[in-house]
DRENGU-63739 format. One record per residue (C-alpha): x, y, z. Coordinates in steps of 0.5 Angstrom, whole numbers, plus 500, padded with zeros to 3 digits. Example, Ala and Ser with C-alpha at 12.3 -4.5 7.8 and 13.67 -1.06 7.14 Angstrom:
<atoms>
525491516 527498514 
</atoms>
This chain:
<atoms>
510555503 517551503 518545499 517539503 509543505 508543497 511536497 505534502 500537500 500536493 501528494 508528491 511525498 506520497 506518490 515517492 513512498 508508493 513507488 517504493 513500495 511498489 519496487 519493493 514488492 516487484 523485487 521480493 516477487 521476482 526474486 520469489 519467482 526466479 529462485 523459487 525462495 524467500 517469502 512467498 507473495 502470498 504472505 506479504 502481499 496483503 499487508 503491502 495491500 494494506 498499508 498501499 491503500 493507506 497511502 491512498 487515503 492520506 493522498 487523497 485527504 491531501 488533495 482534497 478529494 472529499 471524504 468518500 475516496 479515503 473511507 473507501 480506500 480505508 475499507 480496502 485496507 481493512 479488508 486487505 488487513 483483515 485477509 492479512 490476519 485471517 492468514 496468518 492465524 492458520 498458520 
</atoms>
């Protein structure tokens, strides 16, 4: 097997993109927090939510975790989707 095949299908790939995500969210946070500006955690945060528990998912049917692990993270996501839309439709 090459490397980018071992990096699938051990998770490694998807453990990368998480910690993005996670970096990202701590900056836009901070940066809220610090400057009191910019995109306030409460809008974006749900959607981060969302698309992290994808990853989850996708990890966990890489790893073989059995099918119960990524249907509760796809319910999370749904949700986290779901209060996602709820919030933006009020606005």
């Amino acid at each position: 097997m090459s490397m980018m095949s071992d990096l699938f299908a051990s998770g490694v790939i998807v453990d990368a993109v998480l910690i993005v995500l996670a970096l990202e969210a701590f900056a836009v946070v901070g940066y809220w927090l610090w400057k009191k500006r910019g995109i306030a955690p409460a809008d974006f945060l749900p959607g981060m939510f969302s698309g992290a528990l994808m990853l989850l998912a996708l990890r966990a049917v890489l790893t073989g975790a059995g099918w119960f692990v990524p249907t509760l993270c796809l319910m999370a996501a749904g949700l986290a989707h779901l209060i996602d839309v709820l919030r933006r439709w009020r606005n």
